[in-house]
TORSE-883816 format. One record per residue: residue in one letter; x, y, z of N, C-alpha, C in turn. Coordinates in steps of 0.05 Angstrom, whole numbers, padded with zeros to 5 digits, always signed. Example, Ala and Ser with C-alpha at 12.3 -4.5 7.8 and 13.67 -1.06 7.14 Angstrom:
<sites>
A+00264-00114+00156+00246-00090+00156+00264-00066+00156 S+00257-00045+00142+00273-00021+00143+00258+00001+00157 
</sites>
This chain:
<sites>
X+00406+00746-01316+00400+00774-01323+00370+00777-01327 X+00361+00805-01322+00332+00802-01329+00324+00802-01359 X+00302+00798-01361+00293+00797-01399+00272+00817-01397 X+00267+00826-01417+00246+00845-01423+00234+00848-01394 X+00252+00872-01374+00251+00879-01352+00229+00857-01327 X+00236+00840-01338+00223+00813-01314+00240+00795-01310 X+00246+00786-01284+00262+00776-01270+00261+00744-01280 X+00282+00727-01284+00290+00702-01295+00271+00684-01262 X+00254+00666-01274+00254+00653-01251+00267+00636-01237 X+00269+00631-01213+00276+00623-01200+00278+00580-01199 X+00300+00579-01208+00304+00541-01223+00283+00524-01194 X+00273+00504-01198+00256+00490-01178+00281+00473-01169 X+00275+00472-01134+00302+00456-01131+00293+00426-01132 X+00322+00411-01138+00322+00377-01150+00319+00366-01120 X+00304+00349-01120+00299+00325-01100+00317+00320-01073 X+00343+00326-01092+00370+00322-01073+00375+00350-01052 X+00366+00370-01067+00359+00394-01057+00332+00390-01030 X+00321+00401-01052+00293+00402-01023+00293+00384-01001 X+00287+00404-00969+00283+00387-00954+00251+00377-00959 X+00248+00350-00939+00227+00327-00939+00228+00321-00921 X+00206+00314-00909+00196+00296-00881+00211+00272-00891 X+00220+00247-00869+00229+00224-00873+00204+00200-00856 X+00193+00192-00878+00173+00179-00863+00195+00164-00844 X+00208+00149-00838+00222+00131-00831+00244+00143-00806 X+00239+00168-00810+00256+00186-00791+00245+00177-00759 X+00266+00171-00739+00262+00159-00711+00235+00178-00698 X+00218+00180-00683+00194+00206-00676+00210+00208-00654 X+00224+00192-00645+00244+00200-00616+00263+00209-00611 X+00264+00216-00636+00298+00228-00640+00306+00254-00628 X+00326+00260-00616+00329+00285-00599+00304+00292-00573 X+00287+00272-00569+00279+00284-00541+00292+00255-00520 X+00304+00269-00502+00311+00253-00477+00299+00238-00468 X+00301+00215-00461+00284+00195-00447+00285+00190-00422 X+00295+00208-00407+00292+00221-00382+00277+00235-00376 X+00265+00254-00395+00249+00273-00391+00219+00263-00401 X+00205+00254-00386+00181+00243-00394+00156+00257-00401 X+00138+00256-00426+00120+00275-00429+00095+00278-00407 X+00092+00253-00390+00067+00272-00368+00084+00272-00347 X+00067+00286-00318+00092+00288-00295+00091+00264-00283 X+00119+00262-00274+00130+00246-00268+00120+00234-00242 X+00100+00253-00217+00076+00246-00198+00065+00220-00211 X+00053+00220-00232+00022+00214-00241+00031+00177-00248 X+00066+00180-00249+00078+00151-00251+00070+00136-00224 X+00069+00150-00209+00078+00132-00184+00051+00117-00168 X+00056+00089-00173+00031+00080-00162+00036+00059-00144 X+00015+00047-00125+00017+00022-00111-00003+00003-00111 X+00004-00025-00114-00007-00046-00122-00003-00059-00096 X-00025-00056-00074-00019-00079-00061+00005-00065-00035 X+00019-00089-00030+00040-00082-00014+00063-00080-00021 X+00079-00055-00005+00107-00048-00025+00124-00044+00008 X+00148-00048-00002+00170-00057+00020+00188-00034+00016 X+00196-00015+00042+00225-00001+00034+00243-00005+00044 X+00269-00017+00027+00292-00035+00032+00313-00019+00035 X+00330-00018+00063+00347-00010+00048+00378-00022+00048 X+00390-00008+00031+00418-00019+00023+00431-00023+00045 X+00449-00041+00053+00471-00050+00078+00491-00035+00076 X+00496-00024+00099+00515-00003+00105+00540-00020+00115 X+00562+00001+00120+00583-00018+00136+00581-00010+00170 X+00583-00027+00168+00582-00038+00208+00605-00011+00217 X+00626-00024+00209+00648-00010+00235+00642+00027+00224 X+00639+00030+00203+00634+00064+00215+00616+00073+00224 X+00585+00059+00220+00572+00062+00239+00573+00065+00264 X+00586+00046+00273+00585+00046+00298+00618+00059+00312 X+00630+00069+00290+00653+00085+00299+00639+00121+00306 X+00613+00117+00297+00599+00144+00292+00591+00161+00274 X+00605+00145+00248+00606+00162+00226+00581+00151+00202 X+00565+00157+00215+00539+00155+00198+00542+00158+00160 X+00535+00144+00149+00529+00133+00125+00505+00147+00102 X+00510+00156+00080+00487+00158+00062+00473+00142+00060 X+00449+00144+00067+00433+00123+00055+00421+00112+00020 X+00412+00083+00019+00395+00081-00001+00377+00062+00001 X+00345+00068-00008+00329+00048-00010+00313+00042-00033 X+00312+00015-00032+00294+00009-00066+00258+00000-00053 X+00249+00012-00069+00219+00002-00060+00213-00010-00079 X+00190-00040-00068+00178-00059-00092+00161-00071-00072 X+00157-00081-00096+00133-00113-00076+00150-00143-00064 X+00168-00142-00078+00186-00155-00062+00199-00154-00032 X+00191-00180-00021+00207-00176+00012+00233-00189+00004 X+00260-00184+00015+00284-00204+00022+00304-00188+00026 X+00299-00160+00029+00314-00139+00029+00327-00122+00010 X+00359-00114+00004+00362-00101-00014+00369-00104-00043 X+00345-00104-00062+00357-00116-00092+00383-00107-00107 X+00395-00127-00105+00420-00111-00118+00422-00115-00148 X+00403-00127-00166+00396-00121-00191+00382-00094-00204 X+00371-00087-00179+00348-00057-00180+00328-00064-00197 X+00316-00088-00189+00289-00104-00202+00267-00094-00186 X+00271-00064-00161+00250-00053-00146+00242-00032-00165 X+00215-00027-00154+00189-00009-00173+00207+00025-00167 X+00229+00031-00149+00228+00064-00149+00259+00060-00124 X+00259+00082-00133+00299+00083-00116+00292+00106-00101 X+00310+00111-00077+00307+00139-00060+00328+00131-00045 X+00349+00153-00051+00374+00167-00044+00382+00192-00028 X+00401+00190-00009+00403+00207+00001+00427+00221-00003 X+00422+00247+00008+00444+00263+00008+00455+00286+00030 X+00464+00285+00044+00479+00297+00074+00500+00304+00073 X+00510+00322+00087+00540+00336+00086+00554+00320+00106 X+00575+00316+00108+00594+00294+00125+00594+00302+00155 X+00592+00333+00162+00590+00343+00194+00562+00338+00200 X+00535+00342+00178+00513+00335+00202+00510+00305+00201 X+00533+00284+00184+00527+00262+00181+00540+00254+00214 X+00564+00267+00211+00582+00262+00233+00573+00276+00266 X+00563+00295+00271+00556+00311+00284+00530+00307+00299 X+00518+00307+00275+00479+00296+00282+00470+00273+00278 X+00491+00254+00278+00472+00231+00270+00442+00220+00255 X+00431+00209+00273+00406+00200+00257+00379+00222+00257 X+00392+00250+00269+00374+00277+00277+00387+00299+00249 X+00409+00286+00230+00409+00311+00224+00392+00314+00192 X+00404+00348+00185+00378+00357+00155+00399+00340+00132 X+00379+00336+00118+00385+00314+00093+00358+00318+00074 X+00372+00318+00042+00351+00313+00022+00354+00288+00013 X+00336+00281+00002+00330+00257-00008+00312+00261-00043 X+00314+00241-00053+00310+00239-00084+00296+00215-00087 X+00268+00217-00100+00253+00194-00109+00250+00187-00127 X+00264+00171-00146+00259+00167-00176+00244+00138-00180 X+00238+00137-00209+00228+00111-00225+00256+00089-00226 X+00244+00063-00217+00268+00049-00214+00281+00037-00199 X+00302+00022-00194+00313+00008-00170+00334+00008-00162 X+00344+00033-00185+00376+00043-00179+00377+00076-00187 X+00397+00077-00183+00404+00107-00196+00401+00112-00221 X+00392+00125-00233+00392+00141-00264+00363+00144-00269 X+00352+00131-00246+00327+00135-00262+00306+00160-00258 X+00287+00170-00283+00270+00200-00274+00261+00197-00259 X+00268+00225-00240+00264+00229-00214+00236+00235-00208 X+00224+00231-00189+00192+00237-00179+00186+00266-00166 X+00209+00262-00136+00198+00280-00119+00225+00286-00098 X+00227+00309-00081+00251+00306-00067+00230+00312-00037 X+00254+00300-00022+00239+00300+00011+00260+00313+00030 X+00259+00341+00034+00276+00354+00052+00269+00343+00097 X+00284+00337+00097+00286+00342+00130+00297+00353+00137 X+00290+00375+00158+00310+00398+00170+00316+00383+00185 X+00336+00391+00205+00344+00390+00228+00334+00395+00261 X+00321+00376+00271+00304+00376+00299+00304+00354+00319 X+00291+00363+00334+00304+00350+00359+00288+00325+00353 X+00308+00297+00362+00292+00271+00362+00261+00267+00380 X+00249+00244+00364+00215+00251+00377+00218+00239+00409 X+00215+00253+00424+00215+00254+00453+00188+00260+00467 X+00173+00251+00488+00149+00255+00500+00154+00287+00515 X+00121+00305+00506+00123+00320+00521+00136+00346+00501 X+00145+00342+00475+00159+00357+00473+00146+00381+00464 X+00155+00411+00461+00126+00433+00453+00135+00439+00426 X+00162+00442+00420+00172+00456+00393+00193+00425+00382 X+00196+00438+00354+00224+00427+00339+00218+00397+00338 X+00182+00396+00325+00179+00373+00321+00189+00358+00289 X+00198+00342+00288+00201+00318+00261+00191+00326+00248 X+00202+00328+00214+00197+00338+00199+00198+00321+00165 X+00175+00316+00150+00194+00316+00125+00177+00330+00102 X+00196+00349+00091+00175+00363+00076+00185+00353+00038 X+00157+00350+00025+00159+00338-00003+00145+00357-00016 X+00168+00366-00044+00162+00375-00072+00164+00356-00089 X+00158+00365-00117+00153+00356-00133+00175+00356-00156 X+00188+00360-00177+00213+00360-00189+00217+00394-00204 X+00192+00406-00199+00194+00423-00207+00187+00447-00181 X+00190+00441-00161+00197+00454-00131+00169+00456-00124 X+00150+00456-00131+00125+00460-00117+00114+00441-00096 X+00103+00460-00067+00101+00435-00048+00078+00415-00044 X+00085+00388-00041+00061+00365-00045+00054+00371-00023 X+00067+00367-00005+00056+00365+00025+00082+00360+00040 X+00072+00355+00073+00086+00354+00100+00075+00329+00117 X+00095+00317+00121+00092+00305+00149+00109+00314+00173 X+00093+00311+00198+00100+00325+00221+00096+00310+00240 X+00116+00309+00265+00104+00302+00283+00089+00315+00304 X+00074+00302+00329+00053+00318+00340+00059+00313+00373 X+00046+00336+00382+00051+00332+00410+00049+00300+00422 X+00059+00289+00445+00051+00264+00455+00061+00261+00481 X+00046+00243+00495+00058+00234+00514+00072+00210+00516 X+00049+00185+00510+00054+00161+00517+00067+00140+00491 X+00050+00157+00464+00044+00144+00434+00061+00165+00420 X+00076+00159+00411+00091+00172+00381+00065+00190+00369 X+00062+00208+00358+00044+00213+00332+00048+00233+00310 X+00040+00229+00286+00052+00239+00271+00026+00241+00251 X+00026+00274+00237+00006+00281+00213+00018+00287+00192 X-00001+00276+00165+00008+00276+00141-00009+00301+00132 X+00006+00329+00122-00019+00336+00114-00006+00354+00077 X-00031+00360+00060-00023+00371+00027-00019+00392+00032 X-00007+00405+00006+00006+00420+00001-00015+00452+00005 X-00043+00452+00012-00056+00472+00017-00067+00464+00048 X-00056+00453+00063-00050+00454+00087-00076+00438+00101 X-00082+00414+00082-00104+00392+00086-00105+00383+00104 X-00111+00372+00122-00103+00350+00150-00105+00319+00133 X-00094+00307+00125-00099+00285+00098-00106+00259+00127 X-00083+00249+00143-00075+00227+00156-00064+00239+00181 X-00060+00224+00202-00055+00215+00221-00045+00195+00218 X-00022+00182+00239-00010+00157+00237+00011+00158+00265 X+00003+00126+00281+00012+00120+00305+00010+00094+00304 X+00020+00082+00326+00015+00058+00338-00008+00054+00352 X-00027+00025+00346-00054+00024+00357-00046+00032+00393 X-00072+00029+00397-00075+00047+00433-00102+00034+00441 X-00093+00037+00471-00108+00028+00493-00115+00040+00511 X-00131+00036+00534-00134+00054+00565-00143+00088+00545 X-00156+00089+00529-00167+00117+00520-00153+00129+00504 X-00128+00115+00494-00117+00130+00485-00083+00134+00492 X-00084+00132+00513-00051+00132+00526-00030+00112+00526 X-00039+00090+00512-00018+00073+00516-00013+00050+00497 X+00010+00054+00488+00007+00033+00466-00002+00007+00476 X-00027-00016+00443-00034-00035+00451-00016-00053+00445 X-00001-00073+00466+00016-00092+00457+00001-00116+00453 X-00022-00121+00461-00040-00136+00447-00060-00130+00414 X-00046-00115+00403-00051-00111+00376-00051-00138+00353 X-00067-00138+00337-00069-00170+00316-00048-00167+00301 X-00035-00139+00291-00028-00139+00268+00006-00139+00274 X+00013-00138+00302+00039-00141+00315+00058-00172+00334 X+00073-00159+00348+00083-00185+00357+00087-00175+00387 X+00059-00177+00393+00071-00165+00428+00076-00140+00434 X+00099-00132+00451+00109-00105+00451+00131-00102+00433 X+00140-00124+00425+00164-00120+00413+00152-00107+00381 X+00138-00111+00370+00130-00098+00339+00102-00089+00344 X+00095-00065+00341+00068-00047+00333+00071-00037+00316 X+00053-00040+00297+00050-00027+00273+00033-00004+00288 X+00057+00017+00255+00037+00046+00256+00019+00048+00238 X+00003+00056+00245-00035+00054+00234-00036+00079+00219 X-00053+00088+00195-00060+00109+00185-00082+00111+00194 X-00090+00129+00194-00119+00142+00212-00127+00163+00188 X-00155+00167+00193-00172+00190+00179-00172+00209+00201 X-00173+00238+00200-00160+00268+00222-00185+00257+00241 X-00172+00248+00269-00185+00246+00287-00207+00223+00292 X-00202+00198+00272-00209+00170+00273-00194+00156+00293 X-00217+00143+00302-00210+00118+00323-00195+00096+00312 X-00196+00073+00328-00178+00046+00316-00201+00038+00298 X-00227+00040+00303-00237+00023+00281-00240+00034+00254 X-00224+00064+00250-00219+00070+00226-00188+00076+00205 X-00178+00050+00229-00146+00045+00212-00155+00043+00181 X-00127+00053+00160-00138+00037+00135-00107+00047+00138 X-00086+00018+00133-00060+00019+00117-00046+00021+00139 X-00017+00014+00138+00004+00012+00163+00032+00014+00157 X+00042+00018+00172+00081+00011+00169+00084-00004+00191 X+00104-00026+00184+00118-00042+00208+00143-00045+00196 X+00161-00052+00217+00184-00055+00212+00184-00086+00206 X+00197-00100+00179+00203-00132+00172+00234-00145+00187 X+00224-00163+00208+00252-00181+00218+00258-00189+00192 X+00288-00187+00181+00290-00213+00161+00316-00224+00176 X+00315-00232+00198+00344-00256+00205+00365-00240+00233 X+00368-00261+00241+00390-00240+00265+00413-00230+00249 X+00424-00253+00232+00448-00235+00212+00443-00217+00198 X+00420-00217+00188+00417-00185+00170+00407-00162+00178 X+00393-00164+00209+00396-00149+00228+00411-00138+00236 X+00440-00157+00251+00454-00148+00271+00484-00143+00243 X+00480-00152+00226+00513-00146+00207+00515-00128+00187 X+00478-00116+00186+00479-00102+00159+00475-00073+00166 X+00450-00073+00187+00446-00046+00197+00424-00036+00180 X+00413-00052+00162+00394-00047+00143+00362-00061+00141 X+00352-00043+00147+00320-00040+00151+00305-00047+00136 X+00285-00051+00139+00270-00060+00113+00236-00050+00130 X+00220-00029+00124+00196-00026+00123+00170-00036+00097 X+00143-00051+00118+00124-00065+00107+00103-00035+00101 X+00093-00033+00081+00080-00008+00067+00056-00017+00067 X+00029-00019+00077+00003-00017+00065-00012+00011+00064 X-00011+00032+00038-00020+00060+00048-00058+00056+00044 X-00058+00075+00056-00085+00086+00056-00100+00070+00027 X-00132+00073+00020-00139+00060-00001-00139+00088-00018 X-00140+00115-00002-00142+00133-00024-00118+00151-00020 X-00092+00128-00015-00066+00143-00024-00050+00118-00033 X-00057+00115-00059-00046+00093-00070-00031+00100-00102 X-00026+00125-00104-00013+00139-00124-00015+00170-00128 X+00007+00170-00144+00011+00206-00146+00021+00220-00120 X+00009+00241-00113+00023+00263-00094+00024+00249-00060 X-00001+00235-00055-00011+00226-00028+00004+00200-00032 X+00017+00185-00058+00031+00163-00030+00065+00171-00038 X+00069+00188-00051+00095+00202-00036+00096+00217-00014 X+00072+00220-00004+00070+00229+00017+00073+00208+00047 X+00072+00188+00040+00065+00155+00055+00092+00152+00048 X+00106+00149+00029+00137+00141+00029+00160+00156+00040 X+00147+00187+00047+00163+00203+00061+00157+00201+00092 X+00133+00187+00093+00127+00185+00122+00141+00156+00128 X+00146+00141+00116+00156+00109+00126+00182+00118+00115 X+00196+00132+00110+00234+00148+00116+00232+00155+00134 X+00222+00177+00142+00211+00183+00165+00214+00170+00203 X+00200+00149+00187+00200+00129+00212+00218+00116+00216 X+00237+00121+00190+00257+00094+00201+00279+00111+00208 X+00282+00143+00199+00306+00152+00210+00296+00154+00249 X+00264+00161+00250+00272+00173+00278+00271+00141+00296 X+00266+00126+00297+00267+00095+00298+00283+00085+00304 X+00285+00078+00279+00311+00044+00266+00336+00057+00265 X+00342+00085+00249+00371+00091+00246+00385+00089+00271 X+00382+00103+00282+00391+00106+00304+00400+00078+00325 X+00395+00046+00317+00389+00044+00340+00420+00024+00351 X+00436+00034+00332+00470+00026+00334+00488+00042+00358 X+00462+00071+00365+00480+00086+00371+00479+00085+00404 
</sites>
């Protein structure tokens, strides 16, 4: 009740009452550890040489026609596919069963880049490929494609392939329409013809593809993809690839060498997938 018209104060609350900070309280408590506080780009780096492995498919539907999701673990490790997921980053795919069945190693498919060497881990970047015609000489339209965002849809960049006759070729370029790279197999006779006397190959049978600076010669290779023999059995029983990574010196993390890991997928779908069929 009030007293001599002034209000009774208000009791101070007991200890057990009042809330309090808990010094001791977890600082991690309730935020996800999936969700990482810088972006998830700025994780991704390369040390050196990194390998993209991928997982062994089964033989007979392959070759019954019925093409397979893929998966690959990237690391610095060569021996093919870790099945501990002791690789630095995972990348998964995902395709609908008719262009799996239908389009083969030509058809559109997304793909997922995370931290890690298996599934669950925070994702980096996704890599869309539409649907286009395999790289063929001569061709004018409906060139190879893989285009990369970021996790929050904004675009990093594109790789593309490029007119050709004799040489495969293919440009990497950012997301404000940079010309970053170039990348082919070394060349000979001016230009026209792949060199099967290359150092960094085995004859005609393996040429590495070269990164180039926009409109650099051979003596301004920096970084390559080749395809790694590991064995006629894991060749011929597994159907599973394994690409050698040296990128560029100034795409060795963040946006530009997901841009190099979408270009060595890339290579292996218009390539290697295919070559069961």
């Amino acid at each position: 009740m009030a007293c001599c018209g002034k209000e009774k104060a208000q009791p101070v609350l007991l200890d057990a009452q009042a809330p309090r900070s808990d010094t001791n309280a977890d600082p991690l408590k309730g935020v996800s550890m999936l969700e990482p506080a810088v972006n998830p780009m700025a994780m991704l780096r390369m040390d050196g040489t990194h390998y993209l492995k991928q997982k062994p498919k089964g033989v007979c539907l392959e070759l019954m026609g019925c093409q397979q999701e893929n998966e690959w673990g990237i690391g610095s490790k060569l021996g093919g596919w870790s099945l501990d997921g002791d690789d630095s980053y995972y990348l998964d795919e995902r395709a609908t069963l008719c262009c799996r069945c239908c389009l083969g190693a030509q058809r559109q498919t997304e793909l997922t880049l995370s931290i890690g060497g298996k599934p669950g881990g925070v994702p980096i970047a996704t890599f869309h490929r539409p649907f286009k015609l395999s790289p063929t000489p001569c061709k004018c339209c409906c060139f190879q494609q893989m285009h990369v965002k970021d996790m929050a849809g904004a675009d990093v960049g594109l790789v593309t392939e490029l007119f050709w006759c004799c040489v495969p070729k293919y440009m990497v370029v950012s997301a404000d329409g940079s010309h970053l790279y170039d990348f082919h197999q070394s060349t000979c006779c001016a230009g026209t013809c792949v060199n099967c006397c290359d150092s960094g190959g085995a004859g005609c049978c393996k040429v590495p593809f070269y990164f180039y600076p926009p409109a650099g010669g051979e003596e301004a290779r920096d970084g390559k993809m080749i395809k790694v023999w590991l064995g006629l059995k894991k060749e011929c029983c597994t159907l599973a690839n394994t690409i050698e990574i040296e990128a560029p010196m100034g795409a060795r993390s963040g946006e530009k060498l997901a841009l190099v890991y979408a270009a060595a997928t890339l290579l292996d779908f218009n390539f290697f997938e295919n070559r069961q069929e």
